[in-house]
BAMARZA-673615 format. One line per 4 residues: number of its first residue (from 1); their letters; for each residue z, x, y of N, C-alpha, C. Coordinates in pm, whole numbers, padded with zeros to 5 digits. Layout:
% BAMARZA-673615
NUM	A	Z/X/Y/Z/X/Y/Z/X/Y; ...
END
This chain:
% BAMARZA-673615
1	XXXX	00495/01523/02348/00383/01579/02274/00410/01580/02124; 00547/01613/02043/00588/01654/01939/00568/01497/01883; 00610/01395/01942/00606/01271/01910/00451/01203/01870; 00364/01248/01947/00219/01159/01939/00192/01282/01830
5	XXXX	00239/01402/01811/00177/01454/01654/00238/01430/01580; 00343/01375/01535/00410/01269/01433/00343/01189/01444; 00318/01085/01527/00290/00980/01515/00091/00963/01438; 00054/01054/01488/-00111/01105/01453/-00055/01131/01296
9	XXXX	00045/01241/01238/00037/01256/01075/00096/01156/00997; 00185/01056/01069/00248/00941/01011/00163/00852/00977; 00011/00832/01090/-00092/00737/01054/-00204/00788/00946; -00219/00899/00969/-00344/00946/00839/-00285/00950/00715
13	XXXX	-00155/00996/00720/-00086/01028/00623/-00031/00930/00508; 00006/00844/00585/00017/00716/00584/-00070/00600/00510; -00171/00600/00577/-00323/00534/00571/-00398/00589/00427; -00375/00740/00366/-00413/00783/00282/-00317/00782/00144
17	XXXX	-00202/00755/00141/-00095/00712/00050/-00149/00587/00011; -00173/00467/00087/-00171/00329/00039/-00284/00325/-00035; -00421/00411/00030/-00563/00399/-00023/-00540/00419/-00160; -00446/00503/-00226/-00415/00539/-00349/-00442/00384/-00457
21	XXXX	-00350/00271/-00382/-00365/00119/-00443/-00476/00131/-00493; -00569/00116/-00364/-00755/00029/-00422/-00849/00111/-00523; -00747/00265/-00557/-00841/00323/-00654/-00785/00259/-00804; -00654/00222/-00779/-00606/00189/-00915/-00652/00048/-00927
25	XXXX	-00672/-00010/-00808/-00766/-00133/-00812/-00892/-00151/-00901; -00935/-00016/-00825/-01092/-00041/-00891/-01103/-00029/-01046; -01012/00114/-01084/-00956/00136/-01219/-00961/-00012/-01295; -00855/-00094/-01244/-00877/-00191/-01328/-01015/-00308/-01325
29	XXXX	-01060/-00330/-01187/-01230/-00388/-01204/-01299/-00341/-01318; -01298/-00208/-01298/-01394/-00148/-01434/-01377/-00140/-01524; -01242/-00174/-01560/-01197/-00152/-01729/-01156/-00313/-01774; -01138/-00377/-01695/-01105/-00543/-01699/-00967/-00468/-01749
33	XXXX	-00857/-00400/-01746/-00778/-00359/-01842/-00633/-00373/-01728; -00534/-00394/-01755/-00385/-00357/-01698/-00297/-00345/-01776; -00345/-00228/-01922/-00253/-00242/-01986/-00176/-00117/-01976; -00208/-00048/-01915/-00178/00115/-01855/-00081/00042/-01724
37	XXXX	-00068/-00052/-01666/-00039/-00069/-01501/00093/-00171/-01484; 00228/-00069/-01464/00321/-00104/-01456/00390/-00219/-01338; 00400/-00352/-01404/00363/-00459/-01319/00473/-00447/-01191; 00654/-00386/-01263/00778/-00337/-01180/00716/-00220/-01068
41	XXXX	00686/-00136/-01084/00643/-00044/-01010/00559/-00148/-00854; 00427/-00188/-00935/00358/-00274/-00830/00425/-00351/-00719; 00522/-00443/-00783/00609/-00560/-00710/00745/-00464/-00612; 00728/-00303/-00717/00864/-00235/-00568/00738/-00189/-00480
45	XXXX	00627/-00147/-00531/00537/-00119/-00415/00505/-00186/-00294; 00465/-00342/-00368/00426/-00442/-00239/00568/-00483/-00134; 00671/-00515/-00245/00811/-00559/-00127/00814/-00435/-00081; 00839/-00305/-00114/00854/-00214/-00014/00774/-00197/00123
49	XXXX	00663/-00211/00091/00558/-00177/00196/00575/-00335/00315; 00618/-00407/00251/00593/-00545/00311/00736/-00542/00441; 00846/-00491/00392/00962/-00438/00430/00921/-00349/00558; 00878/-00254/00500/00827/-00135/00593/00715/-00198/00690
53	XXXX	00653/-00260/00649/00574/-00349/00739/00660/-00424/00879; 00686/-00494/00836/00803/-00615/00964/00906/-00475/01003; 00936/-00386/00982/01022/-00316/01066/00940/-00259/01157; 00803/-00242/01101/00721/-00162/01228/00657/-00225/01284
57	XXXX	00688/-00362/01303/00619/-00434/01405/00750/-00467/01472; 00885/-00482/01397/00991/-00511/01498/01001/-00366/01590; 00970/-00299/01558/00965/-00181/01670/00880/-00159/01715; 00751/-00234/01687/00646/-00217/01778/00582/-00055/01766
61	XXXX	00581/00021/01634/00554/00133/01555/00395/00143/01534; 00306/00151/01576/00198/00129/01548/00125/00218/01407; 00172/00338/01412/00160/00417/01279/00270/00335/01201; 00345/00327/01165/00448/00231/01029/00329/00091/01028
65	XXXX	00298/00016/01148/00216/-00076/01069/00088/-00101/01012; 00003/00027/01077/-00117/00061/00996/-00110/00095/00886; -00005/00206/00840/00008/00238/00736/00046/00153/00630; 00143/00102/00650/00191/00013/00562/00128/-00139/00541
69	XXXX	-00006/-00189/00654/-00008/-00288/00626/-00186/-00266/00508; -00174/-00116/00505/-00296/-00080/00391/-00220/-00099/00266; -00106/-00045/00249/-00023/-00090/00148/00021/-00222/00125; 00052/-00299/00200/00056/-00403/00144/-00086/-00526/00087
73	XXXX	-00189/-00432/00140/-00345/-00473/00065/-00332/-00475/-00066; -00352/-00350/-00031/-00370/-00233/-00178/-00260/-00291/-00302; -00132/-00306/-00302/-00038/-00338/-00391/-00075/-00463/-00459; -00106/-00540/-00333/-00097/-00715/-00365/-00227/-00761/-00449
77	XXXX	-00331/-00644/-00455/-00448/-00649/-00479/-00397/-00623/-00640; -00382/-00508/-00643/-00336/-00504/-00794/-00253/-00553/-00866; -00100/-00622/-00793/-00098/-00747/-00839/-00186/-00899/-00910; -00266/-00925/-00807/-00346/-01027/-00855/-00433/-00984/-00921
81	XXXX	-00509/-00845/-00922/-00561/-00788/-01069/-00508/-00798/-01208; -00400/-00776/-01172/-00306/-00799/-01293/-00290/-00928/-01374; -00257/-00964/-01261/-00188/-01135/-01310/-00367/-01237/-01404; -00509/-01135/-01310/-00620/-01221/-01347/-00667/-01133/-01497
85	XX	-00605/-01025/-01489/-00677/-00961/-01625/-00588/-00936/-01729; -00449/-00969/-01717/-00351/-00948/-01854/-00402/-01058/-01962
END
């Protein structure tokens, strides 16, 4: 029981950390701007999450790969925001 309520706050919890990306996403849509948006930060964001990703599918983790595979959206997104609006 203790396990599927970890596993329930690991996924919302989870799922709502990465969403954090697509607001800084949008941030930059609307401002055409990334001059505020630390490109190092981004690139430990996406390899991290991408990391955290393949471990939770090598364990077959279903919360680690929902979560993390919003993060690796979200990061890669503002990456290529970046790279199209510097």
């Amino acid at each position: 029981m203790l396990k599927e309520i970890i596993s329930i706050l690991v996924s919302i919890f989870g799922i709502l950390m990465s969403i954090g990306h697509f607001f800084q996403a949008g941030k930059i849509i609307k401002n055409r701007k990334v001059k505020d948006v630390s490109l190092m930060t981004y690139l430990i964001f996406f390899i991290g999450s991408f990391i955290w990703l393949i471990y939770g599918v090598v364990l077959e983790e279903l919360p680690i790969v929902i979560s993390f595979i919003i993060g690796v959206i979200g990061s890669f997104l503002v990456l290529i925001l970046y790279a199209v609006y510097r």
